[in-house]
C-alpha positions in Angstrom: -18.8 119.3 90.4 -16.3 120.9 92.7 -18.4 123.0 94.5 -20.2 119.2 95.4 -16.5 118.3 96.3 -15.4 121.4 98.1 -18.8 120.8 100.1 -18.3 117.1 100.8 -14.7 117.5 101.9 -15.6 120.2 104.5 -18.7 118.1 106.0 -16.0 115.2 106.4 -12.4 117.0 107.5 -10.7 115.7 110.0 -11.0 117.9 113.4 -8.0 120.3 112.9 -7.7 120.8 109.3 -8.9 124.1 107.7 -11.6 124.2 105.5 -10.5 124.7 101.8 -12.6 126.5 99.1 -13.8 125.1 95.6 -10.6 126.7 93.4 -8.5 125.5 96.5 -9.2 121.8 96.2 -8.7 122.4 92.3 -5.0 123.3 92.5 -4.2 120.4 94.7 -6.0 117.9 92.8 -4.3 119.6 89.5 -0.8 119.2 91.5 -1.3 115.7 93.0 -2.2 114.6 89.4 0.8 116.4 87.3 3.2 114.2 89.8 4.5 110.9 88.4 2.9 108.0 88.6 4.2 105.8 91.3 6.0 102.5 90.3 6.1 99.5 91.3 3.8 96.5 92.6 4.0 96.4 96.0 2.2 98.4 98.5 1.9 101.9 97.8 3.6 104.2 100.2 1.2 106.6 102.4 2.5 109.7 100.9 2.0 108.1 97.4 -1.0 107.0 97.8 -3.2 110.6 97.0 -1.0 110.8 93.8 -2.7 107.2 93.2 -6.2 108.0 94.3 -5.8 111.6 91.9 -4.9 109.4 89.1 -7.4 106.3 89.4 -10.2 110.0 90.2 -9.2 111.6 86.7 -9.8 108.4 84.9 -13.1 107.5 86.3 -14.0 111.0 85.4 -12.3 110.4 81.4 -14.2 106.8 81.2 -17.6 108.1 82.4 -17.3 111.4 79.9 -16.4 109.1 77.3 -13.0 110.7 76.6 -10.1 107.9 75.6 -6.0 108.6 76.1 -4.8 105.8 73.7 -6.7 104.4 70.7 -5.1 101.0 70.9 -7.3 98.2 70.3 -8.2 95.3 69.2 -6.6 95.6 65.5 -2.7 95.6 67.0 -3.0 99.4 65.9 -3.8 99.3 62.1 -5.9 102.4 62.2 -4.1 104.4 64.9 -3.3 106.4 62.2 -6.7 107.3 60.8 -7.7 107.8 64.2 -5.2 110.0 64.7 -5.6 111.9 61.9 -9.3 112.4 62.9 -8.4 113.8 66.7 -5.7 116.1 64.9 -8.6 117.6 62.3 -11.1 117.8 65.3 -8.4 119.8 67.6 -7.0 122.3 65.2 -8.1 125.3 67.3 -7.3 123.9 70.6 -3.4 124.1 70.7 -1.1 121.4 71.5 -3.1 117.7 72.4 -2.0 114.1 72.0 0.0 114.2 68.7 3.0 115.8 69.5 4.0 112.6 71.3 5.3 109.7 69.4 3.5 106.5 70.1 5.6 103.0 70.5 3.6 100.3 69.2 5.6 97.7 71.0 3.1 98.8 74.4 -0.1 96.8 72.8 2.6 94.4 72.9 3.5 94.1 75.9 -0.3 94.1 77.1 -1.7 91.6 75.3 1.3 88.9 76.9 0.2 90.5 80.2 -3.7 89.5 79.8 -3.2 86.1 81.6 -2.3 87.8 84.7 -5.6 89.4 86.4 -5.5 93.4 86.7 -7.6 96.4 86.5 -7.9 97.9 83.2 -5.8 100.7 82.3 -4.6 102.9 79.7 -1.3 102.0 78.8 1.5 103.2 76.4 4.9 103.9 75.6 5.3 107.5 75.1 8.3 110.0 74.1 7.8 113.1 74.4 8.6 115.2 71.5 10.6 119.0 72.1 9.4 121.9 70.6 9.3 125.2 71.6 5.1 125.3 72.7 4.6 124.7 76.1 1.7 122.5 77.2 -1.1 123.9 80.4 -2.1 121.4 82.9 -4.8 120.3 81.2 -2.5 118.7 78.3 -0.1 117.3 80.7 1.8 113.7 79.5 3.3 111.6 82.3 6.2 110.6 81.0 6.0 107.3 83.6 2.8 105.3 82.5 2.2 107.2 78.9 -1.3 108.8 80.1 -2.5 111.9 79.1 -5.7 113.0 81.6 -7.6 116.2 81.4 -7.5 118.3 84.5 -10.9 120.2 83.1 -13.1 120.2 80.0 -11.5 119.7 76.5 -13.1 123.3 75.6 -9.8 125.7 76.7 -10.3 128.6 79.1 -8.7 131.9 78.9 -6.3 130.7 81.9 -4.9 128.0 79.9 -4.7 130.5 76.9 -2.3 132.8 79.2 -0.5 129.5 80.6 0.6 129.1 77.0 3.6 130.9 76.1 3.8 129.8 72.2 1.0 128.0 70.0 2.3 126.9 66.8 0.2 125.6 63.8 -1.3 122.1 63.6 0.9 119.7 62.3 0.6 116.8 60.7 2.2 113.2 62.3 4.1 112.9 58.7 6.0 116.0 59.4 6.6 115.8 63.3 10.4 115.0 64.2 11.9 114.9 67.5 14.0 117.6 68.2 17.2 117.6 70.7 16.1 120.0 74.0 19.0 121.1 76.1 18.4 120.4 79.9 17.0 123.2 82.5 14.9 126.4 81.9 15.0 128.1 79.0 17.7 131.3 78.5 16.8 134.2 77.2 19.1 136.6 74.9 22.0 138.1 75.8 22.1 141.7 75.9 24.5 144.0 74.6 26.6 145.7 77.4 26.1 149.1 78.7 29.2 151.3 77.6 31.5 151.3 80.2 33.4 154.6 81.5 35.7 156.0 84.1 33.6 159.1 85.3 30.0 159.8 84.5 30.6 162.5 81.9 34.2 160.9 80.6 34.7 158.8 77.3 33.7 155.3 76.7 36.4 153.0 77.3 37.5 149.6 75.4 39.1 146.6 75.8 43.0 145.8 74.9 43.5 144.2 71.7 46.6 142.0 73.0 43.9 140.1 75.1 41.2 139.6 72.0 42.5 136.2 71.2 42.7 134.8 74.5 38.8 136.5 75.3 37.7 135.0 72.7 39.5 131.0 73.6 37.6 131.2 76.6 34.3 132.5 75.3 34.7 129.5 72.9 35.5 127.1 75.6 32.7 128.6 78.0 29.7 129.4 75.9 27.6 129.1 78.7 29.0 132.0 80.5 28.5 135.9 80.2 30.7 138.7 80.1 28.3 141.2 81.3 26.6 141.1 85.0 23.3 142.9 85.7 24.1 143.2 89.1 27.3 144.7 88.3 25.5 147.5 86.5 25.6 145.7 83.2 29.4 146.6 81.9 31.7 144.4 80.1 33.8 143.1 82.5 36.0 142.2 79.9 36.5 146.4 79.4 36.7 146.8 83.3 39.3 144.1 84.1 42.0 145.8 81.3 41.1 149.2 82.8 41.1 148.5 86.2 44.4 150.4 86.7 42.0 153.5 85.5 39.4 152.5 88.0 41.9 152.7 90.8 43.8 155.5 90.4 43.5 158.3 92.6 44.0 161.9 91.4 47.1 163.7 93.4 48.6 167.1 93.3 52.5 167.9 93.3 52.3 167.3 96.7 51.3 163.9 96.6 47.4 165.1 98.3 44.0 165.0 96.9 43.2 167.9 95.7 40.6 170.6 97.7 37.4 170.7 96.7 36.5 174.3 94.7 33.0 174.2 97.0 33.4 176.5 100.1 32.8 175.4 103.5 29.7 177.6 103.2 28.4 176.2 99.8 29.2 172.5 101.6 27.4 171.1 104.2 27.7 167.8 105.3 26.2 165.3 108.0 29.3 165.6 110.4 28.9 169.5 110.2 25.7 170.4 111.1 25.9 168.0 113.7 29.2 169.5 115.2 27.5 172.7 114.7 24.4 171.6 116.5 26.7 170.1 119.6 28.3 173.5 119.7 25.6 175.6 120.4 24.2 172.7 122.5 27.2 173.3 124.9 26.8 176.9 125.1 23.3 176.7 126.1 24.1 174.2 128.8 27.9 177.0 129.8 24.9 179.9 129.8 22.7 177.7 132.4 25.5 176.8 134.5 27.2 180.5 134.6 23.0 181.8 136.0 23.1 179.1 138.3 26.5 179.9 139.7 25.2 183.6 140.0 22.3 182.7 141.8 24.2 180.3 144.4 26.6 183.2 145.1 23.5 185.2 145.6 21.9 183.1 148.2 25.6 181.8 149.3 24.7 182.8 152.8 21.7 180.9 153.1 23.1 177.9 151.8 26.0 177.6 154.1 23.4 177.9 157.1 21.3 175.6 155.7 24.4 173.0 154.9 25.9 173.9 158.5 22.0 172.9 159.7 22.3 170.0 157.8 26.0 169.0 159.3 24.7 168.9 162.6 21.5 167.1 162.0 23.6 164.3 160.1 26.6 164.4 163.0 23.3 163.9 165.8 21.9 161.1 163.5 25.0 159.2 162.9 25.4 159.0 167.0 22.3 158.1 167.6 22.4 155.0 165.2 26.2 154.3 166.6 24.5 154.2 169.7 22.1 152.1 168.5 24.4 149.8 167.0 27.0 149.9 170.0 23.7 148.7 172.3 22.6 146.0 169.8 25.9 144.4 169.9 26.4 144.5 173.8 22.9 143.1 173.7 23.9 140.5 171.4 27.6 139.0 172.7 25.3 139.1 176.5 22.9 136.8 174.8 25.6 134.9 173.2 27.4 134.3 176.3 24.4 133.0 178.3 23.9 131.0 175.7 27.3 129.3 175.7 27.4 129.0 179.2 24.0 127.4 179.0 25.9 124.8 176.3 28.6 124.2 178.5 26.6 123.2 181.7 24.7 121.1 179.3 27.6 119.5 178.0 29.0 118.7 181.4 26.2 117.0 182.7 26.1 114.4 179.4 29.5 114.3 179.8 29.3 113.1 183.6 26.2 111.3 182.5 28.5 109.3 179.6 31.3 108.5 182.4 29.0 107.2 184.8 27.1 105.2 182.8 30.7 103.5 181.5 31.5 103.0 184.9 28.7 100.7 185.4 29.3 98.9 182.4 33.1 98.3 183.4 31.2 96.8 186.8 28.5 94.8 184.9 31.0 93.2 182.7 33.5 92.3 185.6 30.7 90.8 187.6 29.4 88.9 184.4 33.3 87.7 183.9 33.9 86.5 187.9 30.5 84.7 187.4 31.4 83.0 184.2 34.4 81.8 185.9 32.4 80.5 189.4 30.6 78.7 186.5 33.1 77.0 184.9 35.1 76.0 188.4 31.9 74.4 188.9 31.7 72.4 185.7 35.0 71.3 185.8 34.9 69.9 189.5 31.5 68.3 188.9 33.1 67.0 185.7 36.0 65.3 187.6 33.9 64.0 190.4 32.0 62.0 187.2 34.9 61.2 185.8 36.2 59.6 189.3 32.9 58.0 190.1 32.8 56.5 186.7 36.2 54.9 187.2 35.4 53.5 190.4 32.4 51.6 188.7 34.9 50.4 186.3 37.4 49.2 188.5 34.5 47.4 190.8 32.5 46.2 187.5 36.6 44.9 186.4 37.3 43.2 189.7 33.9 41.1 189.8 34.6 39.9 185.9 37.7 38.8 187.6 36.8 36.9 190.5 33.6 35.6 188.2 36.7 34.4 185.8 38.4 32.8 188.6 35.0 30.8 189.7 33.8 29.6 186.2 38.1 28.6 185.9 38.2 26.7 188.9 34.9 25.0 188.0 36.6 24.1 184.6 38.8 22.4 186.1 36.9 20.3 188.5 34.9 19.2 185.3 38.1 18.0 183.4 39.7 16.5 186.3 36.8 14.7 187.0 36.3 13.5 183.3 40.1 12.1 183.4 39.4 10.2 186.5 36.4 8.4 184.4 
């Protein structure tokens, strides 16, 4: 069946993943089934869900070989016992199984008042796990969560699990099974004597003080949990150590107050630091021998040297003009280029600057002419405005003196028409 699984699950890997053998995908399904079962209703977180999926495989596989975790039915769990009995008789030689757990009846229960609500079937049951000291493979694994117990391979055991197992005890009957109290954390194994403890390698053993016994042993009372012995520290009673630790200290002196010399020679001795200031020493000979040859030979050929370094002289003197020439020649070349060049800037700058005041000059024109003809302008409108203005009153005074003399006329008229009607 796994190689089928191993085979399918490399044909449909995602692009990335690494391919994974048949005892590969074994471990991971046998780890993502030990892991609780996750609670709740809701939705099932992402990284829960494979615990799930593990889970929902390893009881397809149970249902379809016929194997049952709970034996629960029907009857409210009036022959549980017999049943029980039956599985315990038909396991004897296969270690540990399903009945060193205690089984609360209360979980039929609770299931039966859940049947009105639609789910997927399941094996349920309230389970408390019993202590002891045998310690169950993967294969006999109880989730303490949902009260299943699944089998991660065939009932039959293999000589893995038989190694996984550190203790198999008896079968035992469910009369005689009784819950036992199991201290938290991994198991402690016991404690060792301590090694002897002594000053010098070949010196006597030494002991503790006996004005401290009662106090030791308060605090060994009080503190069961700790030890009074360290493997790291070689194993010793520290108790021994702490009241001789004036012993462990003390430093051997001689009527002068000094450590006493070693009875080993210097010859019989030979350290790091010696051989290496012994090395350096003839090191520094060699290199006083090399020196005094070479010194013999340069007398020897002292002659020739001095020509040579005389030669030399005078070849370095004649370079060193040459390239102060050089550079003296360069420099000329270059403040003669840089003058050109500034007087070049300047007659440029003159010429925009002439260039500037000229063309300011004709702006200063420009704008006076604009201003004398702006004021021509204005004379103008102001004299054609008062000639309108004169003209316009001379219209008025005409236009006034006809309304008068029209006045006068239609008066006089008036008259003539009222005198005449008084006559009549």
């Amino acid at each position: 069946m796994w190689e089928q699984v191993a085979v399918r699950f490399n044909a449909n890997r995602a692009r990335g993943t690494l391919e994974r053998d048949v005892e590969s995908l074994r471990r991971k399904f046998k780890n993502l089934y030990a892991k609780p079962k996750p609670s709740g209703h809701g939705e099932v977180p992402a990284r829960l869900r494979p615990i799930v999926m593990a889970k929902a495989a390893q009881l397809k596989i149970e249902a379809e070989g016929g194997a049952h975790t709970s034996h629960d039915g029907l009857d409210d769990g009036e022959d549980d016992e017999e049943l029980d009995r039956d599985v315990l008789e038909a396991s004897e030689d296969q270690g540990p199984t399903l009945m060193d757990v205690n089984v609360n009846p209360r979980a039929y229960h609770r299931r039966t008042e859940d049947k009105q609500t639609p789910s997927t079937p399941s094996h349920e049951s309230t389970v408390q796990s019993e202590s002891s000291n045998d310690v169950l493979p993967e294969r006999n694994r109880v989730d303490e969560e949902s009260g299943h117990q699944h089998s991660m391979i065939s009932s039959k055991p293999t000589q893995a699990d038989q190694d996984n197992t550190l203790a198999s005890a008896p079968p035992r009957s469910l009369a005689s099974t009784t819950p036992k109290k199991r201290t938290p954390g991994r198991p402690r194994r016991a404690r060792r004597e301590p090694v002897p403890t002594v000053a010098t390698p070949d010196g006597p053993p030494l002991h503790r003080d006996p004005a401290r016994v009662t106090a030791d042993t308060e605090e060994a009372n009080a503190h069961r949990r700790l030890s009074v012995s360290s493997d790291r520290l070689g194993g010793e009673d520290l108790r021994i150590v702490r009241d001789n630790i004036d012993l462990f200290t003390r430093r051997q002196t001689n009527d002068n107050g000094k450590r006493p010399v070693p009875d080993t020679t210097r010859q019989e001795s030979s350290s790091y630091s010696k051989t290496r200031r012994s090395r350096a020493k003839q090191r520094m000979e060699e290199i006083q021998r090399d020196v005094d040859d070479i010194g013999d030979k340069l007398s020897s050929s002292g002659d020739d040297i001095m020509r040579m370094l005389l030669l030399f002289q005078k070849d370095s003197d004649r370079r060193a003009e040459a390239e102060e020439r050089r550079r003296r020649d360069e420099r000329e070349e270059r403040a003669e280029a840089e003058r050109i060049e500034r007087a070049e800037r300047e007659i440029l700058r003159r010429q925009e600057t002439e260039e500037a005041e000229r063309r300011r000059q004709q702006d200063i024109v420009l704008a006076r002419e604009e201003r004398d003809e702006l004021r021509r302008s204005e004379a103008l409108r102001e004299l054609n405005l008062a000639q309108e203005r004169e003209e316009s009153r001379r219209r008025f005074e005409e236009r006034l003196e006809l309304e008068r003399i029209e006045s006068c006329q239609r008066h006089e008229q008036m008259m003539l028409v009222l005198s005449n009607m008084q006559k009549k």
